[in-house]
C-alpha positions in Angstrom: -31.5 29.0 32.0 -27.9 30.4 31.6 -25.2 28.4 32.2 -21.9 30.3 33.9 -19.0 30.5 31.1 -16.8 28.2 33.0 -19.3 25.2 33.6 -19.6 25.4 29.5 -15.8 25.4 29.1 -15.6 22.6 31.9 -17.8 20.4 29.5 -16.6 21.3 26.5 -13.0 20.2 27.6 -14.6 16.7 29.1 -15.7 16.1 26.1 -12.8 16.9 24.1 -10.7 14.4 27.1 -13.5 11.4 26.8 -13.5 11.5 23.0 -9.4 11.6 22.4 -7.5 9.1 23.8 -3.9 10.2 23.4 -0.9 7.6 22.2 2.3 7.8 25.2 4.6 6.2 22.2 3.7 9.0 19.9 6.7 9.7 17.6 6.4 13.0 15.9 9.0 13.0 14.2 8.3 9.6 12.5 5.0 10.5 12.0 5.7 13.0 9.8 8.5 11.6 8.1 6.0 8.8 7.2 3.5 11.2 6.2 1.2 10.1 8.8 -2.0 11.6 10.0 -3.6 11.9 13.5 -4.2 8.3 13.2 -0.7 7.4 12.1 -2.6 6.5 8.9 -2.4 7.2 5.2 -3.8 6.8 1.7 -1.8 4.0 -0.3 -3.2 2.4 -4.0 -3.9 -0.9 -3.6 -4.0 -2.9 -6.9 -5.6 -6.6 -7.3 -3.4 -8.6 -10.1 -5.9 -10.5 -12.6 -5.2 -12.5 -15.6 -5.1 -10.6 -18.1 -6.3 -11.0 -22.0 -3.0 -12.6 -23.5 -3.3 -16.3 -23.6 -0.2 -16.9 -25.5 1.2 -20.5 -24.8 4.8 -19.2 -26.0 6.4 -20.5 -22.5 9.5 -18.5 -23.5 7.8 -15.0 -23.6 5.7 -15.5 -20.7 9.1 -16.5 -18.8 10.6 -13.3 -20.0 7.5 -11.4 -19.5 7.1 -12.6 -15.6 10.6 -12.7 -14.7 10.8 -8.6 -16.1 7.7 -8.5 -13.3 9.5 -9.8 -10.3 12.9 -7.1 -11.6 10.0 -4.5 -11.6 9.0 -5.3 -8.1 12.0 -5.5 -7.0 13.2 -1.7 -8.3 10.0 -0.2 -7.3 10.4 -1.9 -3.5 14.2 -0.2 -3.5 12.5 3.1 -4.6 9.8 2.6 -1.6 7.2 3.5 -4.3 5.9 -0.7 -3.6 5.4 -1.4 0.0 3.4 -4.9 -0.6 3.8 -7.4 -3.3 2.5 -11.1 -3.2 0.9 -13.7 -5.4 -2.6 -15.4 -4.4 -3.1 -19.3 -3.9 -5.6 -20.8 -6.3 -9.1 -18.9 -6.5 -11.9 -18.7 -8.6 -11.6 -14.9 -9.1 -8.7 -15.0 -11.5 -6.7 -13.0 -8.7 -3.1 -13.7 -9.4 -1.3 -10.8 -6.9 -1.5 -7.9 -4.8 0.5 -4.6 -5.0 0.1 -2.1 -2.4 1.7 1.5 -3.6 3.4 4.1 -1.7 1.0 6.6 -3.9 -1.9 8.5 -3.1 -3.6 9.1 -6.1 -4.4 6.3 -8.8 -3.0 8.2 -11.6 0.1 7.9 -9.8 -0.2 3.8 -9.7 -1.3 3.6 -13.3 2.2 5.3 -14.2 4.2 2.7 -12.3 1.7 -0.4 -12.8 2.8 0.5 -17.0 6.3 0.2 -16.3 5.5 -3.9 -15.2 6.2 -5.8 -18.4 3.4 -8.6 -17.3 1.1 -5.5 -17.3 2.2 -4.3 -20.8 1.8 -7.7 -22.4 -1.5 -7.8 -21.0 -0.4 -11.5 -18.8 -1.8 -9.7 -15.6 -4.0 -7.2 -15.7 -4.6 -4.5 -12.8 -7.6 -3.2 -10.9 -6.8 0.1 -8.7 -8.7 0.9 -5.2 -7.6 4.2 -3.1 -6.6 2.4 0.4 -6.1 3.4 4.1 -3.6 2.5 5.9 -1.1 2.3 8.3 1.8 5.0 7.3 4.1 2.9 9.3 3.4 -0.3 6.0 6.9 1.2 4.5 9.1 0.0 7.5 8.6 -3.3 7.1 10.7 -3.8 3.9 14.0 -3.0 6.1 13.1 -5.8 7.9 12.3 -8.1 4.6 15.7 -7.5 3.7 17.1 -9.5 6.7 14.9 -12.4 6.1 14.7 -13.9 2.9 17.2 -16.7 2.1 16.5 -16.6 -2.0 15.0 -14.7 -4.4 11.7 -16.4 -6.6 
């Protein structure tokens, strides 16, 4: 059986309209800026902070060591190149942090995971995962500016 041209493009078009469902705040211009994709989404590296190997007691070096971390967070936040930072309660994984990276490619976080000086003293230690996510993750840090009263 042959099926007129326009019955096929009739179907064809309600599926495309069934399968789409189409955003009325869609931005485009933030979007891109943001490098979003079609589902305002985007590859980050995500890094889990373990211990790591040192187990010097030398409460002086490990001060140094962790308050160089937090200045480390802090520049790669103001560079936008750190979107997430945080420490984990208590656990039995060894999982001291989280870093989330404005990065798309792992080599990428291994270059600015190297410049933490907990990381090069081998206090924390990092394990790397490719991540999707939301592209709009960035914006919040405006926001984190305007609500913290002190600084750990």
């Amino acid at each position: 059986m042959k099926f007129p041209l326009f019955l096929i493009l009739l179907l064809m078009m309600t599926i495309t309209a069934f399968g789409q469902t189409k955003n009325p705040n869609y931005q485009e211009a933030l979007a891109q800026k943001l490098g979003g994709d079609d589902y305002g989404m985007k590859m980050y590296v995500f890094a889990i902070l373990k211990t790591g190997n040192n187990k010097s007691t030398d409460k002086q070096f490990i001060d140094s060591c962790f308050a160089g971390h937090m200045v480390n967070i802090q520049k790669l936040a103001a560079e936008k190149k750190l979107v997430v930072a945080g420490p984990f309660g208590k656990n039995d994984s060894a999982f001291r942090g989280l870093f989330i990276f404005n990065v798309s490619k792992i080599e990428d976080a291994k270059a600015l995971i190297a410049t933490d000086p907990a990381i090069q003293a081998d206090l924390l230690a990092a394990d790397l995962y490719p991540w999707y996510g939301s592209a709009a993750l960035p914006e919040y840090l405006e926001a984190h500016e305007q609500i913290w009263k002190s600084q750990p």
